[in-house]
C-alpha positions, 0 to 999 in steps of 0.5 A: 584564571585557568585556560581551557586546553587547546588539543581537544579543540585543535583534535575536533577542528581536525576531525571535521577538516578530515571528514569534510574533505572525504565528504568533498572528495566522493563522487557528485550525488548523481543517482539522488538528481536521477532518482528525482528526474525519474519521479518527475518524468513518470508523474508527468507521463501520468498527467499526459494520459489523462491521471489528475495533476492535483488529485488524481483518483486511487484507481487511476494510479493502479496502472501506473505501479501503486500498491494495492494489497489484491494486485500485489498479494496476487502476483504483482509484487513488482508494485513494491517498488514502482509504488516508489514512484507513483505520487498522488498529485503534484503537492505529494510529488513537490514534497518528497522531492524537495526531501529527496534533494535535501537529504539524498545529497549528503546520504549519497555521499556517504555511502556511494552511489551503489550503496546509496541506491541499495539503501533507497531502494530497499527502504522504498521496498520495505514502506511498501511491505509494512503498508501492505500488512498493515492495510492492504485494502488502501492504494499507496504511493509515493516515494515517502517510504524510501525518503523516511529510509534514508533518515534512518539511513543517517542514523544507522550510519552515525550509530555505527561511523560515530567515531568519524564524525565531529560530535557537533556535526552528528549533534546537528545531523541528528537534531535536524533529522529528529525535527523532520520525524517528530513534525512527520508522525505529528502530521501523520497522526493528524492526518488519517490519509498518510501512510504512516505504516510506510514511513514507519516501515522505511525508516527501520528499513533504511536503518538496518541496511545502513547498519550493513552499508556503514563504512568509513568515509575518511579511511575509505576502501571502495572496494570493500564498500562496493562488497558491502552494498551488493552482499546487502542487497542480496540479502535484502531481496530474500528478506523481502521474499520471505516477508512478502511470502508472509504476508496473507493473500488478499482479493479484491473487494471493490472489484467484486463489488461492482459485479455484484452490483449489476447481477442483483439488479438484473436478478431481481428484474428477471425475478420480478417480471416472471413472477408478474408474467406468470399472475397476468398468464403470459407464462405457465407455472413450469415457464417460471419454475424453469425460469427460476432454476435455470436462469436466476438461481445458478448465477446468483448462488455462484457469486454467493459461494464466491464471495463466501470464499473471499479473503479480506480484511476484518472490516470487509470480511463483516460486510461480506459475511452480511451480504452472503447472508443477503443472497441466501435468504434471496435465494432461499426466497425465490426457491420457495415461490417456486416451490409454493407455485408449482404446488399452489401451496399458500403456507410455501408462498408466505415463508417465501414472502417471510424470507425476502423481508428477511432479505431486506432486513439485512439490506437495512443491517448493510446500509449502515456499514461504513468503508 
């Protein structure tokens, strides 16, 4: 009976004596504890000042660094990386860390420290961009982009280092890491609250720095690698100023909202008693016109072109476009009764009345809109 070879057997068993020594040899994974303790400590600052444990709500975690498309695209791009260490409730938090740990441990390893820390920071970055042009009016957060980073790190790593590592080390490696990914865009696809732009975005970030970062372990020159990590964190940072210089600048809808909210309801109170002053006499025809053109229309036709001016998403941008409509036929309404009062004209008053039930039909139109 033929005997299989002993070299090829003895060279494998070789290689991974080789490499887990290295993997032995590079420094404790410090920066993988640091980064968790970091999460933890800012999760817990925000429960102390009040932001729910479990469930806390989008705009409560605005001031603690979230990413929110109208905040970031107006000059706050350092929340591109805070967002990192926002979580949305302990279960969020739970979860990435016990990820963080079980990957950041042997990522760190194989690309030290500085390199290990330029890779989950710029996948963390890069999640963060990919959510933000792909859906800037959602609050993101959490550490899930930069911890995706990391497993496309490993196989940046095991593309490039392939060589190193015993083949049936990089089978598992690859195998366990394809288990994650595969039950995350399962999960993702599932469930329409998870970011999976971020995750998407932090695994090819994680992967093309790791591309860059990947040096050997075995044959290690730290020097090189320390070259390696701050040469790829420079160039990643003007890669991130030239995305973020793409993405559109977009305004707040909600904020702008709830001003327009509380300036209908007074406008139309103000409207309603001085129409009703001027039937009971308690006020004269130029006592209303002048109550019309100096204290309804100029703010109410302000906020109009304002919102005209708004840069939004699509779906935003439609509601927008109805409620500037709104406005208008309100206003064009209100001039004509002016109009139709002050020259006791009948045929005005009822292209008035025409144009307020004009107004709420497109009130009507907008109540069916869905967020």
């Amino acid at each position: 009976m033929p005997e299989e070879p002993v070299a090829p057997a003895l060279a494998e068993w070789d290689q991974e004596q080789k490499f887990q020594q290295a993997l032995d040899a590079a420094p404790a994974p410090v920066l993988t504890i640091a980064l968790i303790a970091a999460n933890v400590v800012v999760f817990i600052l925000m429960v102390i000042n009040g932001v729910s444990f479990m469930d806390p709500a989008a705009d409560s975690l605005l001031p603690w660094g979230a990413d929110f498309g109208p905040l970031t695209t107006h000059g706050q791009w350092w929340r591109l990386l805070t967002a990192a260490f926002v979580h949305i409730g302990v279960i969020h938090l739970a979860m990435n860390m016990y990820i963080l740990l079980s990957i950041g441990v042997f990522t760190e390893r194989l690309f030290g420290r500085v390199g290990f820390l330029v890779l989950y920071l710029l996948a963390g970055i890069g999640g963060n961009l990919a959510s933000l042009a792909w859906q800037p009016s959602i609050v993101a957060a959490g550490a899930s982009g930069a911890v995706f980073g990391l497993y496309g790190g490993l196989f940046g790593y095991l593309l490039r280092q392939r060589h190193e590592i015993p083949a049936e080390r990089v089978t598992a490696l690859a195998k366990n890491a394809g288990i994650f990914l595969a039950y995350n865009v399962v999960y993702g696809m599932a469930k329409s609250e998870v970011d999976m732009a971020a995750h998407i975005g932090g695994f090819v970030t994680g992967f093309l720095v790791a591309c860059a970062l990947a040096a050997s372990l075995v044959h290690l020159d730290a020097a090189m690698r320390l070259r390696k990590a701050w040469i790829t964190a420079a160039a990643g940072l003007i890669l991130v100023v030239v995305a973020a210089s793409r993405i559109p600048v977009m305004d707040d809808f909600r904020a702008e909202i709830k001003k327009f909210i509380p300036l209908e309801s007074s406008s139309l109170k103000l409207f309603n008693e001085s129409l009703n002053d001027l039937k009971t006499k308690r006020v004269t025809v130029a006592q209303f016109t002048e109550s019309v053109d100096k204290k309804l229309l100029p703010p109410w036709n302000a906020e109009r072109d304002h919102l005209a001016k708004l840069r939004l998403p699509e779906k935003q941008a439609g509601f927008t476009k109805l409620l500037v409509e709104y406005m208008t036929l309100r206003g064009d309404g209100w001039t004509l009764m002016k109009k139709g009062v002050a020259t006791d004209d009948l045929a005005v008053v009822e292209s008035a009345n025409q144009k307020q039930a004009q107004a709420d039909a497109v009130v009507r139109q907008m109540n069916t809109w869905k967020p």
